[in-house]
N, C-alpha and C positions, 0 to 999 in steps of 0.2 A: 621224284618228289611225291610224299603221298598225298592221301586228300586232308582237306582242310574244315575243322568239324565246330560248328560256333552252336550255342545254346542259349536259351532265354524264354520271355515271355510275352506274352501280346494278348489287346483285349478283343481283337478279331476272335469271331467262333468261328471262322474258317479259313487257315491260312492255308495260302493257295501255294504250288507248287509253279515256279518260275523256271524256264530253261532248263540247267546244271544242279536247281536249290531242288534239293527233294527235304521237305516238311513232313512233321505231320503234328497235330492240333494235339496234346498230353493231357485228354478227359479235363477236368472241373479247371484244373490248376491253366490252362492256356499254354500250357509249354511247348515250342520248337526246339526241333535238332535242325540245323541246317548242315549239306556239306557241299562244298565246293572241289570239284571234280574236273577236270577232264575228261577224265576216261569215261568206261562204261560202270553202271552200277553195278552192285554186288548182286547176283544173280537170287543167291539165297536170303538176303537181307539182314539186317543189322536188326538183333534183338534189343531192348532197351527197357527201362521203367521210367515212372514218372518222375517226377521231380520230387515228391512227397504224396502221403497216402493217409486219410482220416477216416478214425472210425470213434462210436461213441463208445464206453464203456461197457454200455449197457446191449451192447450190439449183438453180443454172442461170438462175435469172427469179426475180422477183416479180410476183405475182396483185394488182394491185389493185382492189379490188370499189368501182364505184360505185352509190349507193340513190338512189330517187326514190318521192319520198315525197308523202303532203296528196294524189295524184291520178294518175292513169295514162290520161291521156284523148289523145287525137292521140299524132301521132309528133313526138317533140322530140330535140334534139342538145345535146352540148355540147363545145368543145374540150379537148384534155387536153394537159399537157406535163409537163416532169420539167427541175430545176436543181438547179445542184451546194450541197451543204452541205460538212459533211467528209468526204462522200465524192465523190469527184470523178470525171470524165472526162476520159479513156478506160481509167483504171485499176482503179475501182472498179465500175464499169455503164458501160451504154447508154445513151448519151438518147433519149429517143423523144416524138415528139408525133403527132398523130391527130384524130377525132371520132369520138366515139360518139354513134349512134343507137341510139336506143329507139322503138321500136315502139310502137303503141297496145296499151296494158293491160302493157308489160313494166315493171318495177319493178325491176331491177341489170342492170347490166352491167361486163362488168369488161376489164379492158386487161394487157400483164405488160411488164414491164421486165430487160432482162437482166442479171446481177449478174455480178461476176468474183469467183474465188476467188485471193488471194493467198497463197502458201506459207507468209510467216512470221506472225509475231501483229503485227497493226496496230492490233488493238482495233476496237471496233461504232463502225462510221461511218453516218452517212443521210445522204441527200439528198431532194431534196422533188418531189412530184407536184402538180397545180394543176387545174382546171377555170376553162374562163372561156367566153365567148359563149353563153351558152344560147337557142336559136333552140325553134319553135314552141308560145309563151308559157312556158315553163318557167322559175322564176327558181333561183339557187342559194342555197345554206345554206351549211357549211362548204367551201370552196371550196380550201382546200391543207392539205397533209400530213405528215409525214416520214413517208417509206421509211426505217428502218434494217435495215442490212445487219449479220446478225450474226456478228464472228468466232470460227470454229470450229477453229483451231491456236491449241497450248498457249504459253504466255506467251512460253519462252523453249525453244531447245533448246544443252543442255551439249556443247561439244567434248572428248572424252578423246584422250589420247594416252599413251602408256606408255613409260620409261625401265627399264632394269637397274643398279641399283646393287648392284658384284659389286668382290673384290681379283685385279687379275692375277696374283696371285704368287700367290696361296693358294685354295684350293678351298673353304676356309672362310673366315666373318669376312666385309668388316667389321661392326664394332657403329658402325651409320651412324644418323646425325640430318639431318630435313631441317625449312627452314623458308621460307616463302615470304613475299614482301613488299606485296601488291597482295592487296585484299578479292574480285577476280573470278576468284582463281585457289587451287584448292583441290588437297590428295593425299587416295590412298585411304588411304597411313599415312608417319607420320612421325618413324616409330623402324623399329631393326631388327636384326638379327644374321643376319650370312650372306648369298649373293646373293639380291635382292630384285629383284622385278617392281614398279614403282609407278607408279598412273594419278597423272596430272595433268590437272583437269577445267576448264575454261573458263567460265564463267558469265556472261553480258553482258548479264543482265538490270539495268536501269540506265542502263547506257551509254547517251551520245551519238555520234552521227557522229565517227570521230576515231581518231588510234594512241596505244594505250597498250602500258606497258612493261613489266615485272614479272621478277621474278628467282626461280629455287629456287635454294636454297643447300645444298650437299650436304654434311655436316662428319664423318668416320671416325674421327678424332684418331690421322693417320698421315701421312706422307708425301705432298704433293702436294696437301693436304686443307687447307682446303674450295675444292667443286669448286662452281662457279657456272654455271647454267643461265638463259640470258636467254631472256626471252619476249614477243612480239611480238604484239597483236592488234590487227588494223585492222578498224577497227567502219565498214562502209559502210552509206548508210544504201539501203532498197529505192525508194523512191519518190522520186527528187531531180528534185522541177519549182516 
């Protein structure tokens, strides 16, 4: 019968090694392998990653550390790669593949992966890191990952732009009313008396890829009145593949 291999988490920052249980603590995330054994340990050790791996957008790279655990005897390797999840290539990282060696008596080693920062908010994407071939007797444990990539721009960002509503005949007045028709488009006010400076701000948090329409309506209860202001947003989307 072979050995018997359980995983999880725990909020000890140090769990300890009992009897037959060989542990070990999986950096920030708290994670354990445990394996239940008999026999003797694997002389060469069991390579493994962590349970998952964060980095900010804005990081440049991600660090991924991998452990070797149960044993640190000869020098052993293992292959590393990285594939797309929802975040993809070449727009969100690098892919990279390699081997890492371990030395006799080393116990981590770690690899990085370059990330890209995109300007608008895309939301936290990952994609995945792997181990596979483990060469001089070394077997592996958890053997793939997600990298998430976390985004660090704010949701959405508001377009303003600004009108004067003002009477050419008069240096005062008018007593203007405005009202807009579309949920993505807002004023800073929508009453008034006398010439008036008024943002109108954009919001396309929501939106799909696409043009939408929308109207201010300006009403003074005078001549020429109401004046209609068309507005035009073409929602492009950043990433079209």
């Amino acid at each position: 019968m072979g050995d018997l291999w359980a995983a999880g988490q725990t909020s000890s920052p140090d769990f300890p090694a009992i009897g037959s249980f060989q542990a070990i603590l999986g950096g920030a995330s708290d994670a354990f392998l445990l394996r239940f054994s008999n026999g003797p340990a694997n002389p060469a050790g069991i390579l493994h990653l962590a349970n998952g791996y964060w980095v900010d957008e804005r990081a440049a790279q991600a660090t991924v550390t991998v452990g070797r655990i149960g044993g640190s005897t000869g020098e052993v390797s293992a292959e590393y790669s990285t594939s797309d999840g929802t975040a993809s290539t070449p727009w969100d990282y690098s892919p990279v593949s390699g081997t890492l060696l371990f030395p006799d008596g080393t116990t981590t080693r770690t690899f990085t992966v370059p990330v890209f920062h995109n300007p608008v908010h895309l939301g936290d994407k990952a994609f995945s890191v792997s181990l596979g071939n483990p060469t001089g007797g070394a077997t592996l444990g958890r053997s793939a990952a997600p990298v998430t990539v976390i985004e660090s721009d704010p949701r959405y960002v508001g377009l303003s732009v600004r009108f004067r509503v003002r009477d050419r005949s008069r240096p005062t007045g008018p007593t203007w009313t405005a009202t807009v028709d579309v949920p993505w488009l807002t004023l800073s006010a929508y009453s008034g008396t006398g010439p008036s400076v008024v943002s109108a701000t954009i919001s396309p948090e929501g939106l799909t890829e696409g043009s939408y329409y929308g109207t201010i309506t300006i009403d003074a209860n005078s001549l020429g009145s109401p004046q209609a202001i068309p507005v035009t947003l073409n929602m492009s989307c950043y990433e079209c593949y």
